[in-house]
N, CA, C and O atoms as a printed pandas DataFrame, in Angstrom:
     atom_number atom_name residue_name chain_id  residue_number  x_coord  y_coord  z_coord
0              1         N          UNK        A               1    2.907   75.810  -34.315
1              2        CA          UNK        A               1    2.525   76.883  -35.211
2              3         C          UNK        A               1    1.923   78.054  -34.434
3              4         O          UNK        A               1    2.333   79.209  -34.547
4              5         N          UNK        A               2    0.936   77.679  -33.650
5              6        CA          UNK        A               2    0.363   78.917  -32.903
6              7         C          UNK        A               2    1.369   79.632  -31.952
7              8         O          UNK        A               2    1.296   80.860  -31.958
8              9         N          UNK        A               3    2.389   79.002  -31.053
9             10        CA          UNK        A               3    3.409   79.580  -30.713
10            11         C          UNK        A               3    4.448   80.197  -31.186
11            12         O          UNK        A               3    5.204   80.899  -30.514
12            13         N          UNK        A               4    4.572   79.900  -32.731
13            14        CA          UNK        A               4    5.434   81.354  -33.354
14            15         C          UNK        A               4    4.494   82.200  -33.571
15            16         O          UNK        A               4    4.846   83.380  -33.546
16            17         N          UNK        A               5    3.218   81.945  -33.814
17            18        CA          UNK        A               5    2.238   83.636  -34.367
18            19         C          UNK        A               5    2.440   84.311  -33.253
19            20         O          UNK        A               5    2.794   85.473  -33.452
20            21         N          UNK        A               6    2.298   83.863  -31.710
21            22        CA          UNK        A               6    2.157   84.270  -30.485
22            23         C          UNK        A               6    3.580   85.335  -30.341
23            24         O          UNK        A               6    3.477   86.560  -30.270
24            25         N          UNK        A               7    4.819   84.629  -30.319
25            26        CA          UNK        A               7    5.933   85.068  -30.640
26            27         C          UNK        A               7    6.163   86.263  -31.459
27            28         O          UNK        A               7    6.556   87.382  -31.129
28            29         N          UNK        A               8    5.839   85.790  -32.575
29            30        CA          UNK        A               8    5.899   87.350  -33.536
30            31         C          UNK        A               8    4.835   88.138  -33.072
31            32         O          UNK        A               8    5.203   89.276  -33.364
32            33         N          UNK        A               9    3.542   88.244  -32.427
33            34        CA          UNK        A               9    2.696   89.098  -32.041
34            35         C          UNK        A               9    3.715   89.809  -31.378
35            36         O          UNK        A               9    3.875   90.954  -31.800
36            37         N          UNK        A              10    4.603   89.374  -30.265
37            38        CA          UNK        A              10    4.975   89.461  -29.189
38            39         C          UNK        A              10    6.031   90.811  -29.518
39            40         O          UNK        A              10    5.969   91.944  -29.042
40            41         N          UNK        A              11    6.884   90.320  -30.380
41            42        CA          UNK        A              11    8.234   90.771  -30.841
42            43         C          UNK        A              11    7.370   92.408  -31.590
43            44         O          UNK        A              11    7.638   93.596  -31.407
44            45         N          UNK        A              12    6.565   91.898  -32.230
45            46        CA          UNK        A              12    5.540   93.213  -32.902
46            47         C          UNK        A              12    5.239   94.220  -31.724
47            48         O          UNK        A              12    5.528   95.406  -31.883
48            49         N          UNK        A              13    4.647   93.768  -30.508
49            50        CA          UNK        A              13    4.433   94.974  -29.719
50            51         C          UNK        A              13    5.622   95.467  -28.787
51            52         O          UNK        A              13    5.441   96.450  -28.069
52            53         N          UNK        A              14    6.741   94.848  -28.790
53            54        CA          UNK        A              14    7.980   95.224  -27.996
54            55         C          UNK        A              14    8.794   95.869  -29.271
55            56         O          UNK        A              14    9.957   96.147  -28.978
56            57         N          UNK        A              15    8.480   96.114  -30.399
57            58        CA          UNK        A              15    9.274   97.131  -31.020
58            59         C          UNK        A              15    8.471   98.283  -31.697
59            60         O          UNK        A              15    9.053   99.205  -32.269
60            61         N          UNK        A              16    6.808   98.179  -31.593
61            62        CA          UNK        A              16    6.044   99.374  -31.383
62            63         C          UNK        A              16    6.089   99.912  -29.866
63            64         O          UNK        A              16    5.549  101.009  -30.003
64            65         N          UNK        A              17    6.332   99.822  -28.833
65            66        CA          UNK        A              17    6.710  100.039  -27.903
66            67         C          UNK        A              17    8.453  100.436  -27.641
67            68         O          UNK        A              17    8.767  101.103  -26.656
68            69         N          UNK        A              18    9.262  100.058  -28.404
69            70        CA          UNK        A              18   10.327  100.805  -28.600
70            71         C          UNK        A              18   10.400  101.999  -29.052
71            72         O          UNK        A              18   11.001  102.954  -28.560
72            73         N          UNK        A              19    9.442  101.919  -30.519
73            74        CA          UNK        A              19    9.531  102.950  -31.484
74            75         C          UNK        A              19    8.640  104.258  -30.719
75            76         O          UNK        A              19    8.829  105.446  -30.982
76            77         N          UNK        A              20    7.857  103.850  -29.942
77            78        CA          UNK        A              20    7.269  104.965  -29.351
78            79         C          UNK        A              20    7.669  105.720  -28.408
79            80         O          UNK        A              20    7.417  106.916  -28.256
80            81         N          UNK        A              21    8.451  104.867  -27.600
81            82        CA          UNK        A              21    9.428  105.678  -26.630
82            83         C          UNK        A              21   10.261  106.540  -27.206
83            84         O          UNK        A              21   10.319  107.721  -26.865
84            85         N          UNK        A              22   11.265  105.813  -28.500
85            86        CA          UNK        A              22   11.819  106.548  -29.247
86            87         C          UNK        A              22   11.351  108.081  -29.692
87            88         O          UNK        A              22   12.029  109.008  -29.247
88            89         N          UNK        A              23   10.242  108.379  -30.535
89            90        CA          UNK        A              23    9.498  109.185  -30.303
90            91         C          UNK        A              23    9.441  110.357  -29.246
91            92         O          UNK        A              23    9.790  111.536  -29.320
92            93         N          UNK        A              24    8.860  109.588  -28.212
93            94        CA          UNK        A              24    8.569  110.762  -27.303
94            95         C          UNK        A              24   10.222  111.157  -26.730
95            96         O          UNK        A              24   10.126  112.060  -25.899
96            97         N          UNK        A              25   11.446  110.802  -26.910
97            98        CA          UNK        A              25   12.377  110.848  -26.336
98            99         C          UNK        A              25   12.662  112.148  -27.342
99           100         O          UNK        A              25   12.983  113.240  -26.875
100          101         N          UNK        A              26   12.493  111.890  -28.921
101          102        CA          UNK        A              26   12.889  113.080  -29.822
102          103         C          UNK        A              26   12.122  115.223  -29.580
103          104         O          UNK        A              26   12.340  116.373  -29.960
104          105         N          UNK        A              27   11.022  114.234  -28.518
105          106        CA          UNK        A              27   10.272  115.749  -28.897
106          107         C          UNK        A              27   10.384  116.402  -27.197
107          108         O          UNK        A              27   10.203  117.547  -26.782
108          109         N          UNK        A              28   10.659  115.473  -26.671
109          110        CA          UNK        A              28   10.912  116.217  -24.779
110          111         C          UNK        A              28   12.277  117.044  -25.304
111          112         O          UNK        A              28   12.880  116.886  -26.366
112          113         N          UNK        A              29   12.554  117.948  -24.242
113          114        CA          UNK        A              29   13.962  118.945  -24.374
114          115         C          UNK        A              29   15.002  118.020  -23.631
115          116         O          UNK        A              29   14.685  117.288  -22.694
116          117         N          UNK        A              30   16.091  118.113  -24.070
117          118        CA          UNK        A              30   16.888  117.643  -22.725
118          119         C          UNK        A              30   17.530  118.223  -22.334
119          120         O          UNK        A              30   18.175  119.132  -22.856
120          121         N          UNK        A              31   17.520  117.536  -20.442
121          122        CA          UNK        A              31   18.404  118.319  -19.560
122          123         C          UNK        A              31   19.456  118.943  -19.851
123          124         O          UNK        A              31   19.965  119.433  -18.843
124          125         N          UNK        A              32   20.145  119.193  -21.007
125          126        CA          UNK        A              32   21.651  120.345  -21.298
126          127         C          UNK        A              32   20.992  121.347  -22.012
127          128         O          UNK        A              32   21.544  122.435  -22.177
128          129         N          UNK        A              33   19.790  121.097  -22.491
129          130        CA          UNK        A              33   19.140  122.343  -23.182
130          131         C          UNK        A              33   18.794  123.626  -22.035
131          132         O          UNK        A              33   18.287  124.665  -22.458
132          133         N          UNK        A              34   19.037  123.500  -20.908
133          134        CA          UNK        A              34   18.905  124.199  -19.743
134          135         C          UNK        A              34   20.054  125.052  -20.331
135          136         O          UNK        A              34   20.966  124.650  -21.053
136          137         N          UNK        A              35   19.808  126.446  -19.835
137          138        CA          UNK        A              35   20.739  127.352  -20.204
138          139         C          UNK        A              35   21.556  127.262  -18.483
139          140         O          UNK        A              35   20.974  126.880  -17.468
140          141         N          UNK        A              36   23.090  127.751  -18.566
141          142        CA          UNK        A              36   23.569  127.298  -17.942
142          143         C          UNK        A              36   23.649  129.141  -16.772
143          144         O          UNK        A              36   23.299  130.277  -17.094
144          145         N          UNK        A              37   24.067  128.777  -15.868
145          146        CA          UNK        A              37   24.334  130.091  -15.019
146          147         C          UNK        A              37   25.053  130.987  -15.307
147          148         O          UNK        A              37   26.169  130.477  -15.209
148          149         N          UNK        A              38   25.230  132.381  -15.713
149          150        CA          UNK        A              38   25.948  133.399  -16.058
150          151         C          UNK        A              38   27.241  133.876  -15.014
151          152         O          UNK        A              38   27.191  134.926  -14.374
152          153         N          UNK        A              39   28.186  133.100  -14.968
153          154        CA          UNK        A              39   29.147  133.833  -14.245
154          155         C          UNK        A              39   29.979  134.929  -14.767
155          156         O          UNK        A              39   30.398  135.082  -15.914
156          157         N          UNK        A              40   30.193  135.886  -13.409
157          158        CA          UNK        A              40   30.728  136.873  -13.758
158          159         C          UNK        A              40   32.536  136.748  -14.237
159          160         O          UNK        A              40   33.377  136.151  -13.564
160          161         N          UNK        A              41   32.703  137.200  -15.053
161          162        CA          UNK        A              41   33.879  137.556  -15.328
162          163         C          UNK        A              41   34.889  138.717  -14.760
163          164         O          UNK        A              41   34.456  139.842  -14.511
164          165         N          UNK        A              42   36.266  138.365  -14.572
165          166        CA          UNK        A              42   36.971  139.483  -14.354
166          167         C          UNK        A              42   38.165  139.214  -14.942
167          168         O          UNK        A              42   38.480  138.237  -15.621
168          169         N          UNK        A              43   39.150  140.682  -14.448
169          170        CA          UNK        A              43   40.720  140.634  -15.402
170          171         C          UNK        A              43   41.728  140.836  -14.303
171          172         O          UNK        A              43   41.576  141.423  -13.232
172          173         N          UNK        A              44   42.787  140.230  -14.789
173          174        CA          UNK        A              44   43.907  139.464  -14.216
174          175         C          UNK        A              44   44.314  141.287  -13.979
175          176         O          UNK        A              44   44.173  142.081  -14.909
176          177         N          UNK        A              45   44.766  141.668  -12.738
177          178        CA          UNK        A              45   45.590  142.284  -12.433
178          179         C          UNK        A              45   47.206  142.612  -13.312
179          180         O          UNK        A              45   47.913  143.618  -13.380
180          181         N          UNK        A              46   47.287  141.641  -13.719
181          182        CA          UNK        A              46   48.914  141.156  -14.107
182          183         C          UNK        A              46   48.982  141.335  -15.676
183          184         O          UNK        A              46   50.064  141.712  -16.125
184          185         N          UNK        A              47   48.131  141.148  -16.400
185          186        CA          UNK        A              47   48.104  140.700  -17.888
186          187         C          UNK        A              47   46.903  140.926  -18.615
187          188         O          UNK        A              47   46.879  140.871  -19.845
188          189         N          UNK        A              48   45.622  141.249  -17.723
189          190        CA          UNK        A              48   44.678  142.114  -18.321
190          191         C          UNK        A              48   43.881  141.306  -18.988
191          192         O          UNK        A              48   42.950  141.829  -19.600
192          193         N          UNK        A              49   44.064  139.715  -19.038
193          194        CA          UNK        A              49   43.076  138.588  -19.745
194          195         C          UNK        A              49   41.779  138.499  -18.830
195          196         O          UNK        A              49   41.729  138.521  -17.600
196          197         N          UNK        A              50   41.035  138.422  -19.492
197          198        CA          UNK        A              50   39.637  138.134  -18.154
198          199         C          UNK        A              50   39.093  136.647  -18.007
199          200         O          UNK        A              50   39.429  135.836  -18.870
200          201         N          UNK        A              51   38.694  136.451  -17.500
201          202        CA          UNK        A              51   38.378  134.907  -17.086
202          203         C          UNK        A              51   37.457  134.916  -15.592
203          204         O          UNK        A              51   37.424  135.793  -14.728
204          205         N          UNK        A              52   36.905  133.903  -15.637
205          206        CA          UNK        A              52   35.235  133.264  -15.384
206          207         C          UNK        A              52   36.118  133.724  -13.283
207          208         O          UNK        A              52   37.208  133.511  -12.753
208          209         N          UNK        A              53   34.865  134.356  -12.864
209          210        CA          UNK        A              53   35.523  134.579  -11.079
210          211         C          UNK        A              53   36.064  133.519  -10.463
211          212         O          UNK        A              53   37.140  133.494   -9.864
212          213         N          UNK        A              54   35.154  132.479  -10.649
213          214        CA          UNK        A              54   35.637  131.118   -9.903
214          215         C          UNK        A              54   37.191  130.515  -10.345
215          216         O          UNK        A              54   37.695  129.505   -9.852
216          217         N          UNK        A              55   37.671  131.177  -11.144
217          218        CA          UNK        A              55   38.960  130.376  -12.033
218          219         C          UNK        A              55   39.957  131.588  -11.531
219          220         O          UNK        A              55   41.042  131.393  -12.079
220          221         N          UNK        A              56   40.018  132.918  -10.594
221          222        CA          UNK        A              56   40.905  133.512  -10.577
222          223         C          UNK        A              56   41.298  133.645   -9.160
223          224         O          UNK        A              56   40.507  133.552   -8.222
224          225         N          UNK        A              57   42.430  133.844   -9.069
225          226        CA          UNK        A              57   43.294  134.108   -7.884
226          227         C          UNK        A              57   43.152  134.831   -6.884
227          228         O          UNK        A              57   44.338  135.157   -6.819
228          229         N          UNK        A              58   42.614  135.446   -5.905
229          230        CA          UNK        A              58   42.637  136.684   -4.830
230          231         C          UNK        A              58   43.787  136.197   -4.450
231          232         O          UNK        A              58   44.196  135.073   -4.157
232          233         N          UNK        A              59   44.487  137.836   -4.539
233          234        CA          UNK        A              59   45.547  138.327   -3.779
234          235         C          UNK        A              59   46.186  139.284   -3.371
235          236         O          UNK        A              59   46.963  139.835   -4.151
236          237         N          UNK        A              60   46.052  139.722   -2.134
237          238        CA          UNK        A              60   46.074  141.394   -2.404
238          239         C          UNK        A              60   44.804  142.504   -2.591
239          240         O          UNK        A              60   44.606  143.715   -2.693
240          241         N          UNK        A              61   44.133  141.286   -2.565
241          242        CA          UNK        A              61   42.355  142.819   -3.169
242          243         C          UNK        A              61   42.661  143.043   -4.755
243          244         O          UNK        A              61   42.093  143.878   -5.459
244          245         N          UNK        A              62   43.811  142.007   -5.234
245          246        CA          UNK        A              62   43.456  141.950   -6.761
246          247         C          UNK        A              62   43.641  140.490   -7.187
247          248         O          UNK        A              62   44.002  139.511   -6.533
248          249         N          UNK        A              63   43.264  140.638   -8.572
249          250        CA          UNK        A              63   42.649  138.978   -8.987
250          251         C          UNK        A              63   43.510  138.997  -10.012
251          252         O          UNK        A              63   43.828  140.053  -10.559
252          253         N          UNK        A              64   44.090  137.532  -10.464
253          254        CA          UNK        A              64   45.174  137.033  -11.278
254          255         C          UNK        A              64   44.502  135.675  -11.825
255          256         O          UNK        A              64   43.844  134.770  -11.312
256          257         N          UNK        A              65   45.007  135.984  -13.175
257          258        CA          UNK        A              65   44.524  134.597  -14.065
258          259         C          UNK        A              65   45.673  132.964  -13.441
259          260         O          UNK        A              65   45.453  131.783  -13.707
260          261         N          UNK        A              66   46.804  133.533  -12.612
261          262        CA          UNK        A              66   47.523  132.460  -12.733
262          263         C          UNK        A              66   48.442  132.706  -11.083
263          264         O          UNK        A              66   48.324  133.789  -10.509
264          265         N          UNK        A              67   49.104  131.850  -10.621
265          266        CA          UNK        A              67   50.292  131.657   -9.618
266          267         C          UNK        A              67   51.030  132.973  -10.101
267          268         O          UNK        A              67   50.906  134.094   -9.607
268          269         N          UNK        A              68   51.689  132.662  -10.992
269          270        CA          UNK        A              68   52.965  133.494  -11.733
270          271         C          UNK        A              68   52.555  134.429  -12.079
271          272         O          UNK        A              68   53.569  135.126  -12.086
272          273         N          UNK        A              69   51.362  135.362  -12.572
273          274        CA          UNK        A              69   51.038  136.525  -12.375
274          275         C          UNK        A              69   50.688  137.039  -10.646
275          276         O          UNK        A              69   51.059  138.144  -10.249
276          277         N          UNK        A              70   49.999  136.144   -9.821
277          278        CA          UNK        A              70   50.336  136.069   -8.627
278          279         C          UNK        A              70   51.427  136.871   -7.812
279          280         O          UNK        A              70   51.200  137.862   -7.118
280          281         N          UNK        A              71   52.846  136.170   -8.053
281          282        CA          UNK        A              71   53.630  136.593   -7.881
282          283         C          UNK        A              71   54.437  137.585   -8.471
283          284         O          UNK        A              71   55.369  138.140   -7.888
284          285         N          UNK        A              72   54.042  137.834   -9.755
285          286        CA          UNK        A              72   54.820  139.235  -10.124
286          287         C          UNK        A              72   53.688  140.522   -9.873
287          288         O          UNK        A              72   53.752  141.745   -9.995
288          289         N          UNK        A              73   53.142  140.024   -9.659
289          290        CA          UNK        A              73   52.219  141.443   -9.056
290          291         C          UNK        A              73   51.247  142.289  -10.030
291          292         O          UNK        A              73   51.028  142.068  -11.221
292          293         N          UNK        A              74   50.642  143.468   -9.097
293          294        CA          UNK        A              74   49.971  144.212  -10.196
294          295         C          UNK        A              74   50.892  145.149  -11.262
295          296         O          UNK        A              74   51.764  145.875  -10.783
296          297         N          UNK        A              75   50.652  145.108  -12.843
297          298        CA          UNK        A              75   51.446  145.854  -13.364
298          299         C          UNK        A              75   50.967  147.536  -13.479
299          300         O          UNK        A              75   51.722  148.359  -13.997
């Protein structure tokens, strides 16, 4: 008998101890709430769409959204 009261004491403070973590997990920010870095944008030589710098082409001293604007050149 005294070893189930012990037991359920037990089980009682490992899910007030859940519920509290729980808790503090709702009110911290989380890491994606970080605003993210502003990259610059530019426009395709070829077709005039703009898109993020890291995603475009140098070629020529001009920038292309794609290969195939690439190769047909500046319009």
């Amino acid at each position: 008998m005294l070893i189930k009261i012990l037991l359920l004491i037990a089980i009682v403070f490992v899910i007030l101890a859940l519920l509290r973590a729980y808790k503090r997990s709702l009110t911290q920010p989380h890491a994606s709430a970080d605003p993210q870095p502003v990259e610059n944008m530019v426009k395709c030589a070829h077709c005039g769409v703009n898109l993020p710098r890291s995603e475009a082409i140098y070629s020529a001293g001009e920038l292309y959204c794609s290969a195939e604007h690439q190769q047909l050149g500046k319009r």
